[in-house]
C-alpha positions in Angstrom: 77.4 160.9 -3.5 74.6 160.8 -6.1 72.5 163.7 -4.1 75.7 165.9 -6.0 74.0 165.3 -9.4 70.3 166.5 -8.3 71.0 168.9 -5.3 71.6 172.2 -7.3 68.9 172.1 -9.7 66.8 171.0 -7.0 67.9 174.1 -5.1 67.7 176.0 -8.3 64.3 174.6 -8.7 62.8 175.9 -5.2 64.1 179.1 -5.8 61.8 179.4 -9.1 59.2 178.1 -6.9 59.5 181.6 -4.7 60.9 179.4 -1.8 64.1 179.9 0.4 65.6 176.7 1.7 68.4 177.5 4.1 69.0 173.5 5.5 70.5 171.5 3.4 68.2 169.7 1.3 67.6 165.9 3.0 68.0 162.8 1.0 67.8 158.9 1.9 67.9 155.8 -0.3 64.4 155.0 -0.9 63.2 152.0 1.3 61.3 150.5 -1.7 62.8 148.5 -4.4 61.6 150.1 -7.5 61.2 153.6 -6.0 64.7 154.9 -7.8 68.2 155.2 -5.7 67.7 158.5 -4.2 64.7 160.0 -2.8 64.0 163.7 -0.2 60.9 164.9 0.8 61.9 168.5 1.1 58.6 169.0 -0.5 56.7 167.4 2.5 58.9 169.6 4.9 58.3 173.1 3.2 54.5 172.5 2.1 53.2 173.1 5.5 54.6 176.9 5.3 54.1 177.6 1.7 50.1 176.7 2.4 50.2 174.1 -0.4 49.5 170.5 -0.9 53.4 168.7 -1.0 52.6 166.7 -3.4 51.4 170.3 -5.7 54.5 171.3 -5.0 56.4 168.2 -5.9 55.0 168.5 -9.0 56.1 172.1 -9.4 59.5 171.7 -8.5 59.9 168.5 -10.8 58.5 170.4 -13.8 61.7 173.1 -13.3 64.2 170.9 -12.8 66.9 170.4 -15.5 68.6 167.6 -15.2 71.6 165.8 -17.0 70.2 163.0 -18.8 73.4 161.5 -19.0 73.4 161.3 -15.5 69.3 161.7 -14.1 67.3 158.6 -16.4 63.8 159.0 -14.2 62.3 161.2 -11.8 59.2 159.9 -10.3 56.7 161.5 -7.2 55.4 159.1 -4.9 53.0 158.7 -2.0 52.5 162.7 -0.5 55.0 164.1 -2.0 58.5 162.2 -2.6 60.7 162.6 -5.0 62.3 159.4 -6.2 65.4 160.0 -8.5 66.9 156.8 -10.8 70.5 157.4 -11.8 72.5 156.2 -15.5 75.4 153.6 -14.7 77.5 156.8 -15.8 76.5 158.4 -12.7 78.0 155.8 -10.5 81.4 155.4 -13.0 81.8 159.0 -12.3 81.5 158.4 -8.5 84.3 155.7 -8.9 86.3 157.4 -10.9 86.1 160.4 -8.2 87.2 157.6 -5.8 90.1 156.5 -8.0 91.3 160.2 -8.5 91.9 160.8 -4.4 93.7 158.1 -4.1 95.0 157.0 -0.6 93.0 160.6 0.9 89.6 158.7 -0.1 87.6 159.2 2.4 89.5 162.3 4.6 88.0 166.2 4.3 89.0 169.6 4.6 86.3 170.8 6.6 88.4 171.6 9.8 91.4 173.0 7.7 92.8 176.5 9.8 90.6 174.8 13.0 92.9 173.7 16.3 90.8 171.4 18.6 91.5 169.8 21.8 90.2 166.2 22.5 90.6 165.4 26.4 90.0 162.4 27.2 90.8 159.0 29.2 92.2 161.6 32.7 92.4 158.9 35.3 94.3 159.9 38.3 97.3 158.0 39.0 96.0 155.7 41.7 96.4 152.4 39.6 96.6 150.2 36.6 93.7 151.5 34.0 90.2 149.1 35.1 88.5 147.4 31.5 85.7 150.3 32.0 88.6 152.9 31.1 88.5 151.3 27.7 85.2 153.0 26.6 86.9 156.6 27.3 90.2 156.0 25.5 88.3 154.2 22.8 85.8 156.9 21.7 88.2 159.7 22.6 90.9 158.6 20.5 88.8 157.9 17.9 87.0 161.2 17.7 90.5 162.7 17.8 91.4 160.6 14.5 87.7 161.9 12.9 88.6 165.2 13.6 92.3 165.1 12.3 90.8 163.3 9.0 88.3 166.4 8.6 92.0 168.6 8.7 91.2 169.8 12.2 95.0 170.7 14.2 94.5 167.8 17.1 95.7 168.1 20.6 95.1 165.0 22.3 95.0 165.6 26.3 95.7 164.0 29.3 94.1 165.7 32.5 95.1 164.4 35.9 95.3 164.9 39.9 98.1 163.9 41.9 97.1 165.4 44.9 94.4 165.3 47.2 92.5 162.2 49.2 92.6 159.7 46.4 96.5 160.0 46.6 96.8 160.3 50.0 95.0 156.7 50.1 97.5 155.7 48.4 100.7 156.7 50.0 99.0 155.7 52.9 98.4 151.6 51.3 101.8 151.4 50.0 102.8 152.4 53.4 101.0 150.0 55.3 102.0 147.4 52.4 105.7 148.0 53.3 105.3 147.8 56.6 103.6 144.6 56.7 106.7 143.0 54.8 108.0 143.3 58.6 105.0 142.9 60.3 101.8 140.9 57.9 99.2 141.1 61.1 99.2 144.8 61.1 95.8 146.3 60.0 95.0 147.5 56.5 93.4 150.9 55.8 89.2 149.9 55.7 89.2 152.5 52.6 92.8 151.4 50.7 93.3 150.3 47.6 94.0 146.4 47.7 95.3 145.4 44.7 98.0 143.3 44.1 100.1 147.0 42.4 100.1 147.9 45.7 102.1 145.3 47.0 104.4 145.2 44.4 105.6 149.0 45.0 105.8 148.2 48.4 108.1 145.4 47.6 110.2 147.4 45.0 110.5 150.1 48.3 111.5 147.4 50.2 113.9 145.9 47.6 115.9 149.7 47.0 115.6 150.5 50.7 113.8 153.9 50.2 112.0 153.9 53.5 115.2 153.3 55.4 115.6 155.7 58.3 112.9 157.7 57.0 110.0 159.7 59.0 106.4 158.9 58.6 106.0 162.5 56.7 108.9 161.5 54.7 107.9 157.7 53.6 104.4 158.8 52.9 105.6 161.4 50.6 108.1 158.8 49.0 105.7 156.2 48.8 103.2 158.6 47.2 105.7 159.6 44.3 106.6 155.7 44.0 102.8 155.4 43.3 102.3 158.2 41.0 105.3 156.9 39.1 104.4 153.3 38.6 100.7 154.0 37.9 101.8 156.4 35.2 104.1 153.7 33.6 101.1 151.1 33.8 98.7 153.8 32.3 100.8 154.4 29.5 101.7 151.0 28.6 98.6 150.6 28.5 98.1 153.4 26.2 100.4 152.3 24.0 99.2 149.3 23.5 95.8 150.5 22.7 97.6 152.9 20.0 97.2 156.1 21.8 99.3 158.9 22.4 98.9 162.0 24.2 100.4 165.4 22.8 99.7 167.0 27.1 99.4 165.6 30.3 98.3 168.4 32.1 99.2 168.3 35.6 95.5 170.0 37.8 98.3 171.4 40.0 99.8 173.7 37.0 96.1 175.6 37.7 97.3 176.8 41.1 100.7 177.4 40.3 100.0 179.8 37.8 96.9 180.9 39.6 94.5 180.2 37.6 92.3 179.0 40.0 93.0 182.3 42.0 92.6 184.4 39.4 89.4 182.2 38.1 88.0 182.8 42.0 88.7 186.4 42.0 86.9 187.1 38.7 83.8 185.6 39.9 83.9 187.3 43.1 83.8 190.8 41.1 81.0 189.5 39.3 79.4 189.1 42.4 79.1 185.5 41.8 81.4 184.0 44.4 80.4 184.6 48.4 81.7 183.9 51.7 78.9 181.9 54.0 80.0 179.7 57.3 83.6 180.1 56.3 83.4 177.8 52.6 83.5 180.1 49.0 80.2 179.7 47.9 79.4 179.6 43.9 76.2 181.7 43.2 74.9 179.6 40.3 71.4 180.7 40.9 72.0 184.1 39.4 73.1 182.0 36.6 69.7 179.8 36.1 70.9 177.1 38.4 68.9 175.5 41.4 71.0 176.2 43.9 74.4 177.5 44.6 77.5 175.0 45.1 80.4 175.4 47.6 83.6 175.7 45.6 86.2 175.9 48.4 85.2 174.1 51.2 85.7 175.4 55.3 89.3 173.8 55.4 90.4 176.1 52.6 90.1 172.7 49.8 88.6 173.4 46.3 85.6 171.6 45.3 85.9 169.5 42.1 83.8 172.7 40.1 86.9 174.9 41.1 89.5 173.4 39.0 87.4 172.6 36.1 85.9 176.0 35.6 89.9 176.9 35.4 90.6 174.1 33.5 88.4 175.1 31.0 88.7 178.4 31.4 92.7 177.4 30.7 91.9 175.2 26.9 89.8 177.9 25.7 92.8 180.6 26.3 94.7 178.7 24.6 93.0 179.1 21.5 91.1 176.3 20.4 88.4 176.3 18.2 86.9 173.7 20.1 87.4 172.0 23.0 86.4 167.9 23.9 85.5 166.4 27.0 85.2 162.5 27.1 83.7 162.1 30.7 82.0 158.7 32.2 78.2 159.1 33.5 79.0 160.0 36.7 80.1 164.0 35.6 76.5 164.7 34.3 75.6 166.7 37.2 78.5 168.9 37.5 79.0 169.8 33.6 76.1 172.6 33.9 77.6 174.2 36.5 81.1 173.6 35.1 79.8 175.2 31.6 78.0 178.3 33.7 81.2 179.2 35.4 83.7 179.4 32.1 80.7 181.7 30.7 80.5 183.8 33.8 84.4 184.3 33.4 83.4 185.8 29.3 84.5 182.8 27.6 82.5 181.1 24.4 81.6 178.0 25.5 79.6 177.0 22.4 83.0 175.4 21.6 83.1 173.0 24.6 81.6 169.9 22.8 80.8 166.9 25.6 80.8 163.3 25.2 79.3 161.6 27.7 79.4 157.9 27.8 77.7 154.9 30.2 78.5 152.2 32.1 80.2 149.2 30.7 78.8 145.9 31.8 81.3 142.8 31.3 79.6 139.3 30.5 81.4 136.0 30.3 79.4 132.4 30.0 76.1 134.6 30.4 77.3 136.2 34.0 78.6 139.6 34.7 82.3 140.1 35.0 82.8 142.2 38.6 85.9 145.1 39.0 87.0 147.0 41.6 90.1 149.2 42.4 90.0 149.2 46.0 88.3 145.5 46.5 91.5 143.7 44.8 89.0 142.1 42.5 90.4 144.2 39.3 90.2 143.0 35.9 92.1 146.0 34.6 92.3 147.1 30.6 95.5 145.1 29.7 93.6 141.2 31.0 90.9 142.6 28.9 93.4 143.3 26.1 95.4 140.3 26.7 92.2 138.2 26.1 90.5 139.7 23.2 93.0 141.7 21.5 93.8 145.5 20.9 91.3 145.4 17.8 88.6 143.7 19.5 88.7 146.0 22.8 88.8 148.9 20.4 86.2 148.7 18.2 84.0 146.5 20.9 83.7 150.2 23.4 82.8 152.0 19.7 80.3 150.6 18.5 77.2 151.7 20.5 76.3 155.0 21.0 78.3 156.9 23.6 75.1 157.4 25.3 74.0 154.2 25.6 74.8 151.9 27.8 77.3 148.7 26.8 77.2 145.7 27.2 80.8 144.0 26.1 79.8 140.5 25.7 83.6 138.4 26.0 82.5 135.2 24.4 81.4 137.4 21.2 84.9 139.2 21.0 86.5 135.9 21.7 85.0 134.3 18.7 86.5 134.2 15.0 83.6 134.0 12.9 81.1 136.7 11.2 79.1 137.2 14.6 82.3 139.3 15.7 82.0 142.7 13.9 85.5 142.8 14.1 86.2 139.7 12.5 83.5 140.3 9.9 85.7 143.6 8.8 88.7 142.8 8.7 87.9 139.1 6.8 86.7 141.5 4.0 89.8 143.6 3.9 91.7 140.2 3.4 89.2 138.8 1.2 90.2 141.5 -1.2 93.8 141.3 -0.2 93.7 137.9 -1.5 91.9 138.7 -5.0 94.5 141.4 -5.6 97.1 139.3 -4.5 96.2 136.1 -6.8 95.7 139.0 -9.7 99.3 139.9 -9.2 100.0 135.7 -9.2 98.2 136.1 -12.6 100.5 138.8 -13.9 97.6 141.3 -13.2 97.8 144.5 -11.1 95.3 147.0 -9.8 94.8 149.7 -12.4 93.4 153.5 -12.5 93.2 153.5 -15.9 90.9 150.3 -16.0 87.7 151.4 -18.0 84.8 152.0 -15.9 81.8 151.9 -18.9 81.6 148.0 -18.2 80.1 148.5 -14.8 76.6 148.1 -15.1 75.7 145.5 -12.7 73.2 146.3 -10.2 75.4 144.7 -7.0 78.1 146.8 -8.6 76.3 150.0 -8.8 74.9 149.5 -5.2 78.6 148.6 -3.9 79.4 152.4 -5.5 76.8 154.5 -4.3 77.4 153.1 -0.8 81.6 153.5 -1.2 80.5 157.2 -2.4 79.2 158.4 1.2 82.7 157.5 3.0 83.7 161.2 2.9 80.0 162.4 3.8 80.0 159.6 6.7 83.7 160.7 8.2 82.2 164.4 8.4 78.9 163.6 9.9 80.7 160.9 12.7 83.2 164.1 13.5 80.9 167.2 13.8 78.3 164.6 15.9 81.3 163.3 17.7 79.9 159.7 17.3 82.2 157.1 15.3 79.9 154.6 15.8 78.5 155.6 13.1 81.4 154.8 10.4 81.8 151.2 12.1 78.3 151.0 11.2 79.0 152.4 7.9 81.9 150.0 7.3 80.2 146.9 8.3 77.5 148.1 5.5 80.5 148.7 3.2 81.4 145.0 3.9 78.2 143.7 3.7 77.8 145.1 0.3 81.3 143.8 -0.8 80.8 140.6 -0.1 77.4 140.6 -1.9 79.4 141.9 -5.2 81.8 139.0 -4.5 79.7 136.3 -4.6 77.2 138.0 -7.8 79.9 139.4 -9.7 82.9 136.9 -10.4 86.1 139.2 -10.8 89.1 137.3 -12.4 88.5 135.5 -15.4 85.9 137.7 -16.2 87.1 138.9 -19.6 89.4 141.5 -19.5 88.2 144.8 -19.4 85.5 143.4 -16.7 88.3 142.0 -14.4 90.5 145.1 -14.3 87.3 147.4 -13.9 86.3 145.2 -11.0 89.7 144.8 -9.8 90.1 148.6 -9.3 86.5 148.5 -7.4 87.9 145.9 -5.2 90.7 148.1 -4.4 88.2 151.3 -3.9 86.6 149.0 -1.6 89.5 147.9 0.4 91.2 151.5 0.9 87.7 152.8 2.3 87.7 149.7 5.0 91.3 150.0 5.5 91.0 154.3 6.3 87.9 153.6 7.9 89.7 150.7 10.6 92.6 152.8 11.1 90.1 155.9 12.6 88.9 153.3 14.8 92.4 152.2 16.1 91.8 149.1 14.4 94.0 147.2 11.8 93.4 145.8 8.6 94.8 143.0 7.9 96.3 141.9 4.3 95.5 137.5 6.0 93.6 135.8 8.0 
């Protein structure tokens, strides 16, 4: 980026000054033509403590810096205290020719190398097909799992899930009834079941095999449970797959108690003296941690609360060594991840390394009315219609591109549509756009060159195209550590933005020859940044369109 021609000597320049600067120095493109192509006002942030005017000290600071001319032509203060830097073309050739020189990396760091992390994330139970709102976990959580493997973190992508308990009782209980209605269809449907048409099916598929057959109640719930469990988890991974995502774990809750975790997890707290007996529940003392009030975590009749198994859980990732741990969890966890987070430090683990995502609601529009879901109702409209309709890229990049914390409205008429209005559309046109220049190059007898010479890049669209192209690296860092990839799809749709500007001010074949191969290769620069950007978003990059 261009801050790496300035940000030494500026440091360098402070420290003459007598001032310590342990943040990194901030710098943003100036948001006035004419103001230069890099600007901070580290001066306006330190004046205030060095009990000096910030424009004094701008002054001060400018007068000791040594610059590279080659690189550095102006240096200008502005307003109270900005410093306004104008780079040489040579500054941005170097850039390129940085970009050219990592090749098919462009764009990936190192600053995770050595580091294992654990991203959990999408976790439904196994109670049926994944519903469109699933989307919006599996989208962000695989996507921060590919930011942090392009920062050279060690990924483990996890699956946590229950098959026990009521949900699954609910459903043994629904296929059973389902099955036995094949015989008898007036016989009443469980008020709480789950209704959708999956339900029927296993039951069929029962009927069809003849599982139930001389069975006892115990023994064709129990059957009809695991005939569930089995087909959900087929659906949820199809699903899965055709999303692009793949687990490393599926960690079973039940492996907690088997190798007593949980027990051990209870015990530990009770020595603390922060678990207690009271009207015969296990009681979680959370206000000798800061909390309100305390929270039952094993209720009367001997069943764990929900807090129980996650403090273990937890407790679990971190003893297996990772330097950080992810959780993707839908709005509804918000109140329980406090008192999650104050158990797993009770127990003497470090839970500055559990990072939490947590993401909204998803509201579906069609024709300007809300699209309705619902497991149990029947009324599903689960993630494979959604993905059937739009298409993997759409749904992908559609549940990335707002804030996790924010919530989304997935407009289906907008991802239906092929034109620019689609983001997706908008990216992936570019990436074929340029496709198709390299391709009618190679028509021409021309291919994409390293060599090409970069000196005849002077123009300002091309220089603008560059210094944005520069911050891939710097923006694939900052959407990892903040754990939001929205910000590279907003990145890359400013990367396409500016291409096609270039594209229309800056004709590349037929230029003259040194132009055309120098634009050619910044073409290519361009494309490889869109195309390693998509594919961190699960979305591909096509070469036609």
């Amino acid at each position: 980026m261009l801050n790496s021609f300035v940000e030494s000597e500026l440091q360098a320049a402070l420290i003459n000054a007598g001032i310590t600067f342990a943040d990194p120095i901030p710098f943003e493109k100036p948001r006035q033509s004419g103001h230069g192509h890099l600007s901070t006002t580290v001066c306006m942030s330190l004046a205030k403590a060095q009990k000096v005017n910030p424009r004094t000290l701008a002054e001060s600071v400018v007068a000791a810096l040594k610059l590279d001319s080659r690189f550095v032509s102006d240096v200008q203060i502005a307003g109270p205290g900005f410093i306004n830097f104008t780079f040489t073309p040579l500054a941005f050739q170097s850039l390129l020719a940085d970009m050219v020189s990592a090749g098919s990396a462009l764009g990936k760091s190192t600053i995770g190398v050595g580091k294992k992390v654990n991203v959990e994330y999408v976790s439904a139970n196994p109670t049926g097909p994944l519903h469109a709102g699933h989307g919006r976990n599996c989208a962000i959580g695989d996507s921060v799992a590919n930011l942090y493997a392009s920062c050279g973190y060690e990924v483990t992508r996890e699956y946590y899930f229950n098959n026990a308990g009521n949900q699954m009782n609910l459903l043994a209980e629904s296929i059973s009834v389902r099955y036995k209605q094949i015989e008898n269809p007036e016989l009443p449907f469980p008020e709480n079941g789950y209704k959708g048409d999956y339900i029927i099916q296993i039951a069929q598929e029962l009927n069809s095999q003849k599982a139930l057959v001389g069975k006892s109640q115990e023994e064709a719930l129990q059957i009809g449970r695991q005939a569930g469990e089995d087909w959900c988890f087929t659906s949820i991974k199809k699903t899965l797959q055709s999303l692009r995502i793949s687990h490393d774990v599926f960690f079973n809750e039940d492996t907690l108690y088997s190798t007593g975790v949980v027990s051990k997890t209870v015990e530990q707290l009770r020595n603390a003296g922060l678990a207690y007996e009271k009207d015969g529940a296990t009681w979680f003392a959370l206000t000798k941690l800061g909390g309100q009030q305390d929270k039952v975590i094993i209720k009367s009749t001997g069943e764990p609360t929900y807090r129980l198994p996650d403090i273990a859980y937890h407790r679990n990732k971190l003893e297996r060594g990772f330097d950080v741990v992810v959780d993707v969890f839908g709005s509804d966890h918000i109140a329980t991840i406090p008192d999650v987070l104050s158990g797993v430090q009770a127990l003497g683990l470090d839970t500055s390394k559990v990072r939490v995502i947590i993401h909204q609601m998803v509201t579906f529009f069609e024709n300007g009315e809300i699209v309705k879901f619902s497991k149990r109702s029947g009324n599903t409209y689960t993630l494979d219609d959604l993905i059937e309709e739009v298409g993997v890229d759409v749904v992908r990049f559609f549940f990335i591109m707002r804030t996790a914390g924010t919530h989304l409205e997935f407009d289906l008429n907008l991802a239906k549509e092929e034109g620019d209005k689609n983001p997706v559309f908008y990216l992936q046109y570019a990436h074929a756009r340029i496709s198709s220049v390299v391709a009618k190059a190679f028509d021409k007898g021309l291919s994409v060159t390293e060599t090409a010479d970069l000196s005849v890049l002077e123009h300002e669209k091309e220089l603008l195209l560059i210094d944005l192209l520069s911050r891939v690296k710097h923006t694939v860092e900052r959407a990892c550590e903040s754990l939001e990839p929205h910000t590279l799809a907003e990145y890359l749709r400013e990367v396409a933005a500016a291409y096609h500007v270039f594209y229309h001010d800056c004709r590349i074949l037929d230029s003259g020859e040194e132009l055309e191969k120098a634009r050619l290769l910044l073409a290519e620069i361009t494309r490889r940044v869109l195309n390693n950007g998509l594919a961190i978003l699960g979305v591909s990059a096509p070469q036609k369109m």
